[in-house]
C-alpha positions, 0 to 999 in steps of 0.5 A: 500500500505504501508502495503504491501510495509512492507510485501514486504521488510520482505519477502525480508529479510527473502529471503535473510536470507535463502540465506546467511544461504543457502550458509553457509550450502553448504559451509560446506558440500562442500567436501575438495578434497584433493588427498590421497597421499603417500612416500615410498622408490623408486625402480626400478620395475625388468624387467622380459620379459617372453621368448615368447615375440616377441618385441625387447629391447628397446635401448632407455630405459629399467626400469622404477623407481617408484619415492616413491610418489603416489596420488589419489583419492578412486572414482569410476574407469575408469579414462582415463583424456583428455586435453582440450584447458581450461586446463582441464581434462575430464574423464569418470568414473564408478562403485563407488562412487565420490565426487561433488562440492556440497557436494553430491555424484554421484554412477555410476554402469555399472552393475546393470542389462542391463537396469539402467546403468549408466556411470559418467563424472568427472574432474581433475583440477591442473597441478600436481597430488600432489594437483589436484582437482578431481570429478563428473560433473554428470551421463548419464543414456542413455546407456542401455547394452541389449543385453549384461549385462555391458556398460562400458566408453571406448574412451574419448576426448575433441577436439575444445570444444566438448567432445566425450564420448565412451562406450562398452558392456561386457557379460555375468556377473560380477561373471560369473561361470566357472567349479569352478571359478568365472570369471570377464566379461570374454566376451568383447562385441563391441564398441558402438560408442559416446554420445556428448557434446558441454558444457563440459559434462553438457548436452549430445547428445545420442549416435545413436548406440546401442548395438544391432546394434554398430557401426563398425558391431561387436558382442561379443555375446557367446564369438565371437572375437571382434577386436575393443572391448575397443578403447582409443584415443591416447593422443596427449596432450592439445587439440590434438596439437600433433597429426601428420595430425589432426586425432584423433587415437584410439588402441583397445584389441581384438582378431582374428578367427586366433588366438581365439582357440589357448590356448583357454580360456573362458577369452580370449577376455575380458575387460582386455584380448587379443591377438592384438592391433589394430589402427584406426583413424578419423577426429574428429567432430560431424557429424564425430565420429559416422559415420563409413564410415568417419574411417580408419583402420590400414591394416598392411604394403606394401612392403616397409614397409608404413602403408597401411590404408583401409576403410574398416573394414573387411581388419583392421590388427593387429597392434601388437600381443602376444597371451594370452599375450595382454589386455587393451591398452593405448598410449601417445606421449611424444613431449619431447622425440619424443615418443609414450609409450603404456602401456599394461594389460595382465589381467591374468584370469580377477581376478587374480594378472595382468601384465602390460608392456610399449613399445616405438616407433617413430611412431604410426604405427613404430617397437614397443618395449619393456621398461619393462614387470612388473610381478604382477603390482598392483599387480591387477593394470588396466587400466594403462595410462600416462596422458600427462598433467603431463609429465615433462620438460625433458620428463623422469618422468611422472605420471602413472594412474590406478586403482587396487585390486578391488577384494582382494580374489578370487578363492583361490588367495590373491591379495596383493597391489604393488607398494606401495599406490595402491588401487580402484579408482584413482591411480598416481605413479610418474615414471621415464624412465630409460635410459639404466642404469638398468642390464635386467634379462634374459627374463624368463619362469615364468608362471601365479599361475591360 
């Protein structure tokens, strides 16, 4: 018995030896997360309005100033953050590589073929860009793509606890042929509807729609229109606080029968191209977001000018349309100004330099119009959003996130980076709304090099 006590306590010690020099080693592979940060001279970036644009100046601001920092992280891309009640950021993220706690690196790819894809969840902590802490929380490989070749994260948001995690389909291929050109996931497939989770995306609830089968009806097949390809939940801050009725909003790039063989390109509609944006809404919960029945659809206006809003998908309406003109769409409501600011990406032809303008409205449904239309922002700058977490006092500087120049040379064309610090990944550019203090060039005819 003795002996055994003796072996007992050895064991003891040799456990709890290999703990202490267990935890040095994962103390030095633990990665430091510091964001890559960047100066540069401020400017403000020229408005060039092309000549065709159907929405009004705005009266209230007409330039933004790129503030002369930028922060980041060189991660995979993706990155659409929502501000939880713990004072978190939530995201989905994909294609590439980020960085966890433990040292390890998680790889998600939303392309490798219809079946092992995989989409990653990540975290931003800080309230200021400058020293955040981003990284992976882990991958979900319950999104397969088939019938289409790429699933993608789209809408995103955590509300009363749960994070609610979107995804979409694209076709045919990441390096589709097209006469001579090579063309970026030209055709945007539907949106498939929402995995769940109850514990801040450590576990999930599988999505119960599929691509075959998706949620609001759609096919994206061949290049077949689809209106609610790509949704993003409009931020209305910590924990939806600013939404007007409770409902969770969400705009989508799409494009129509009406408008589909005007110009027609075979990148018309894709993940970053299209003629409309398109709103819808629901009350957000469990039993909620996957139901189609419990969404309402933006109908147009009566005649009055009220905002009609229908239950039925078939009778949805533009919210906004520019043909040829219009892509990946974002919005975020700006309490301190009583704002809603959408940025948008004009994607050219899914590989060239991208164009990305902001508008303004009192309303989601309001008269939208525009603060400044940036010619080659990026200058292959996407998915280009303003997470309200970062927005200042005064509700004038704030923090536009994207990511850019995933492909440096394609079809003849050399991608430069502009603003200054861009790169794939993770991008912050500090901004501020000028109000009216900047001469607007003449609206112009420029037309895109492709």
């Amino acid at each position: 018995m003795i002996r055994n006590m003796r072996m007992k306590k050895y064991y003891f010690i040799l456990f709890c030896a290999s703990l202490f020099l267990t935890g040095i080693y994962s103390k030095a592979q633990l990665p430091e997360l510091k964001p890559d940060i960047l100066t540069f001279e401020p400017f403000v970036w020229p408005s060039q309005i092309p000549a065709n644009c159907p929405f009004k100046q705005s009266g209230e601001f007409n330039a933004i100033k790129f503030l002369g920092i930028k922060s980041g992280y060189r991660y995979g891309d993706t990155w659409y953050p929502t501000w939880a009640s713990n004072d978190t950021l939530y995201s989905p993220w994909t294609d590439g590589r980020t960085k966890r706690l433990d040292g390890y690196t998680d790889w998600s790819q939303s392309w490798v073929d219809p079946v092992h894809i995989t989409t990653g969840q990540g975290v931003i902590v800080g309230d200021d860009p400058l020293t955040i802490k981003a990284y992976s929380i882990g991958l979900d490989k319950s999104s397969p793509a088939a019938p289409y070749a790429g699933r993608y994260p789209a809408g995103s948001l955590v509300h009363n606890g749960v994070w609610y995690y979107g995804t979409y389909c694209l076709d045919p291929d990441g390096y589709t042929r097209y006469g001579k050109d090579t063309i970026n996931w030209p055709w945007l497939g539907p949106f498939v509807g929402f995995r769940t989770s109850t514990d801040y995306g450590h576990t999930w609830k599988v999505c119960p729609h599929t691509p075959g089968k998706p949620i609001f009806g759609e096919s994206g097949k061949y290049g077949y229109p689809v209106k609610i390809g790509a949704p993003h939940f409009v931020d209305f801050g910590k924990n939806m606080e600013h939404s007007p009725d409770g409902k969770a909003y969400l705009v989508a790039h799409g494009t129509d029968h009406n408008t589909y063989h005007k110009d027609w390109q075979v990148w018309k509609n894709s993940w970053i191209t299209g003629d409309q944006i398109y709103l819808i809404r629901v009350t957000p919960g469990i039993e909620t977001i996957n139901d189609p029945t419990a969404y309402e659809f933006y109908g147009g206006k009566d005649a009055k000018g009220n905002a009609i809003w229908t239950s039925n998908f078939n009778d949805i309406r533009p919210l906004l349309e520019w043909n040829n003109n219009m892509g990946c769409v974002t919005v975020t409501y700006i309490p301190q100004i009583k704002k809603y600011i959408m940025c948008v990406t004009d994607g050219g032809n899914t590989y060239s330099q991208m164009n990305t303008y902001l508008l303004e409205a009192d309303r989601l449904d309001g008269e939208w119009k525009i603060i400044t239309y940036m010619e080659s922002f990026g200058e292959q700058g996407y998915f280009v959003n303003i997470p309200s977490r970062f927005i200042s006092d005064n509700g004038e500087t704030m923090w536009l996130l994207y990511s850019g120049n995933y492909w440096g040379r394609m079809n003849g064309e050399n991608i430069g980076v502009n603003p200054p610090g861009g790169h794939y990944g993770m991008t912050f550019q500090k901004i501020q709304l000028l109000k009216n203090t900047v001469k607007q060039e003449k609206r112009t005819n420029k037309k895109r090099k492709y």
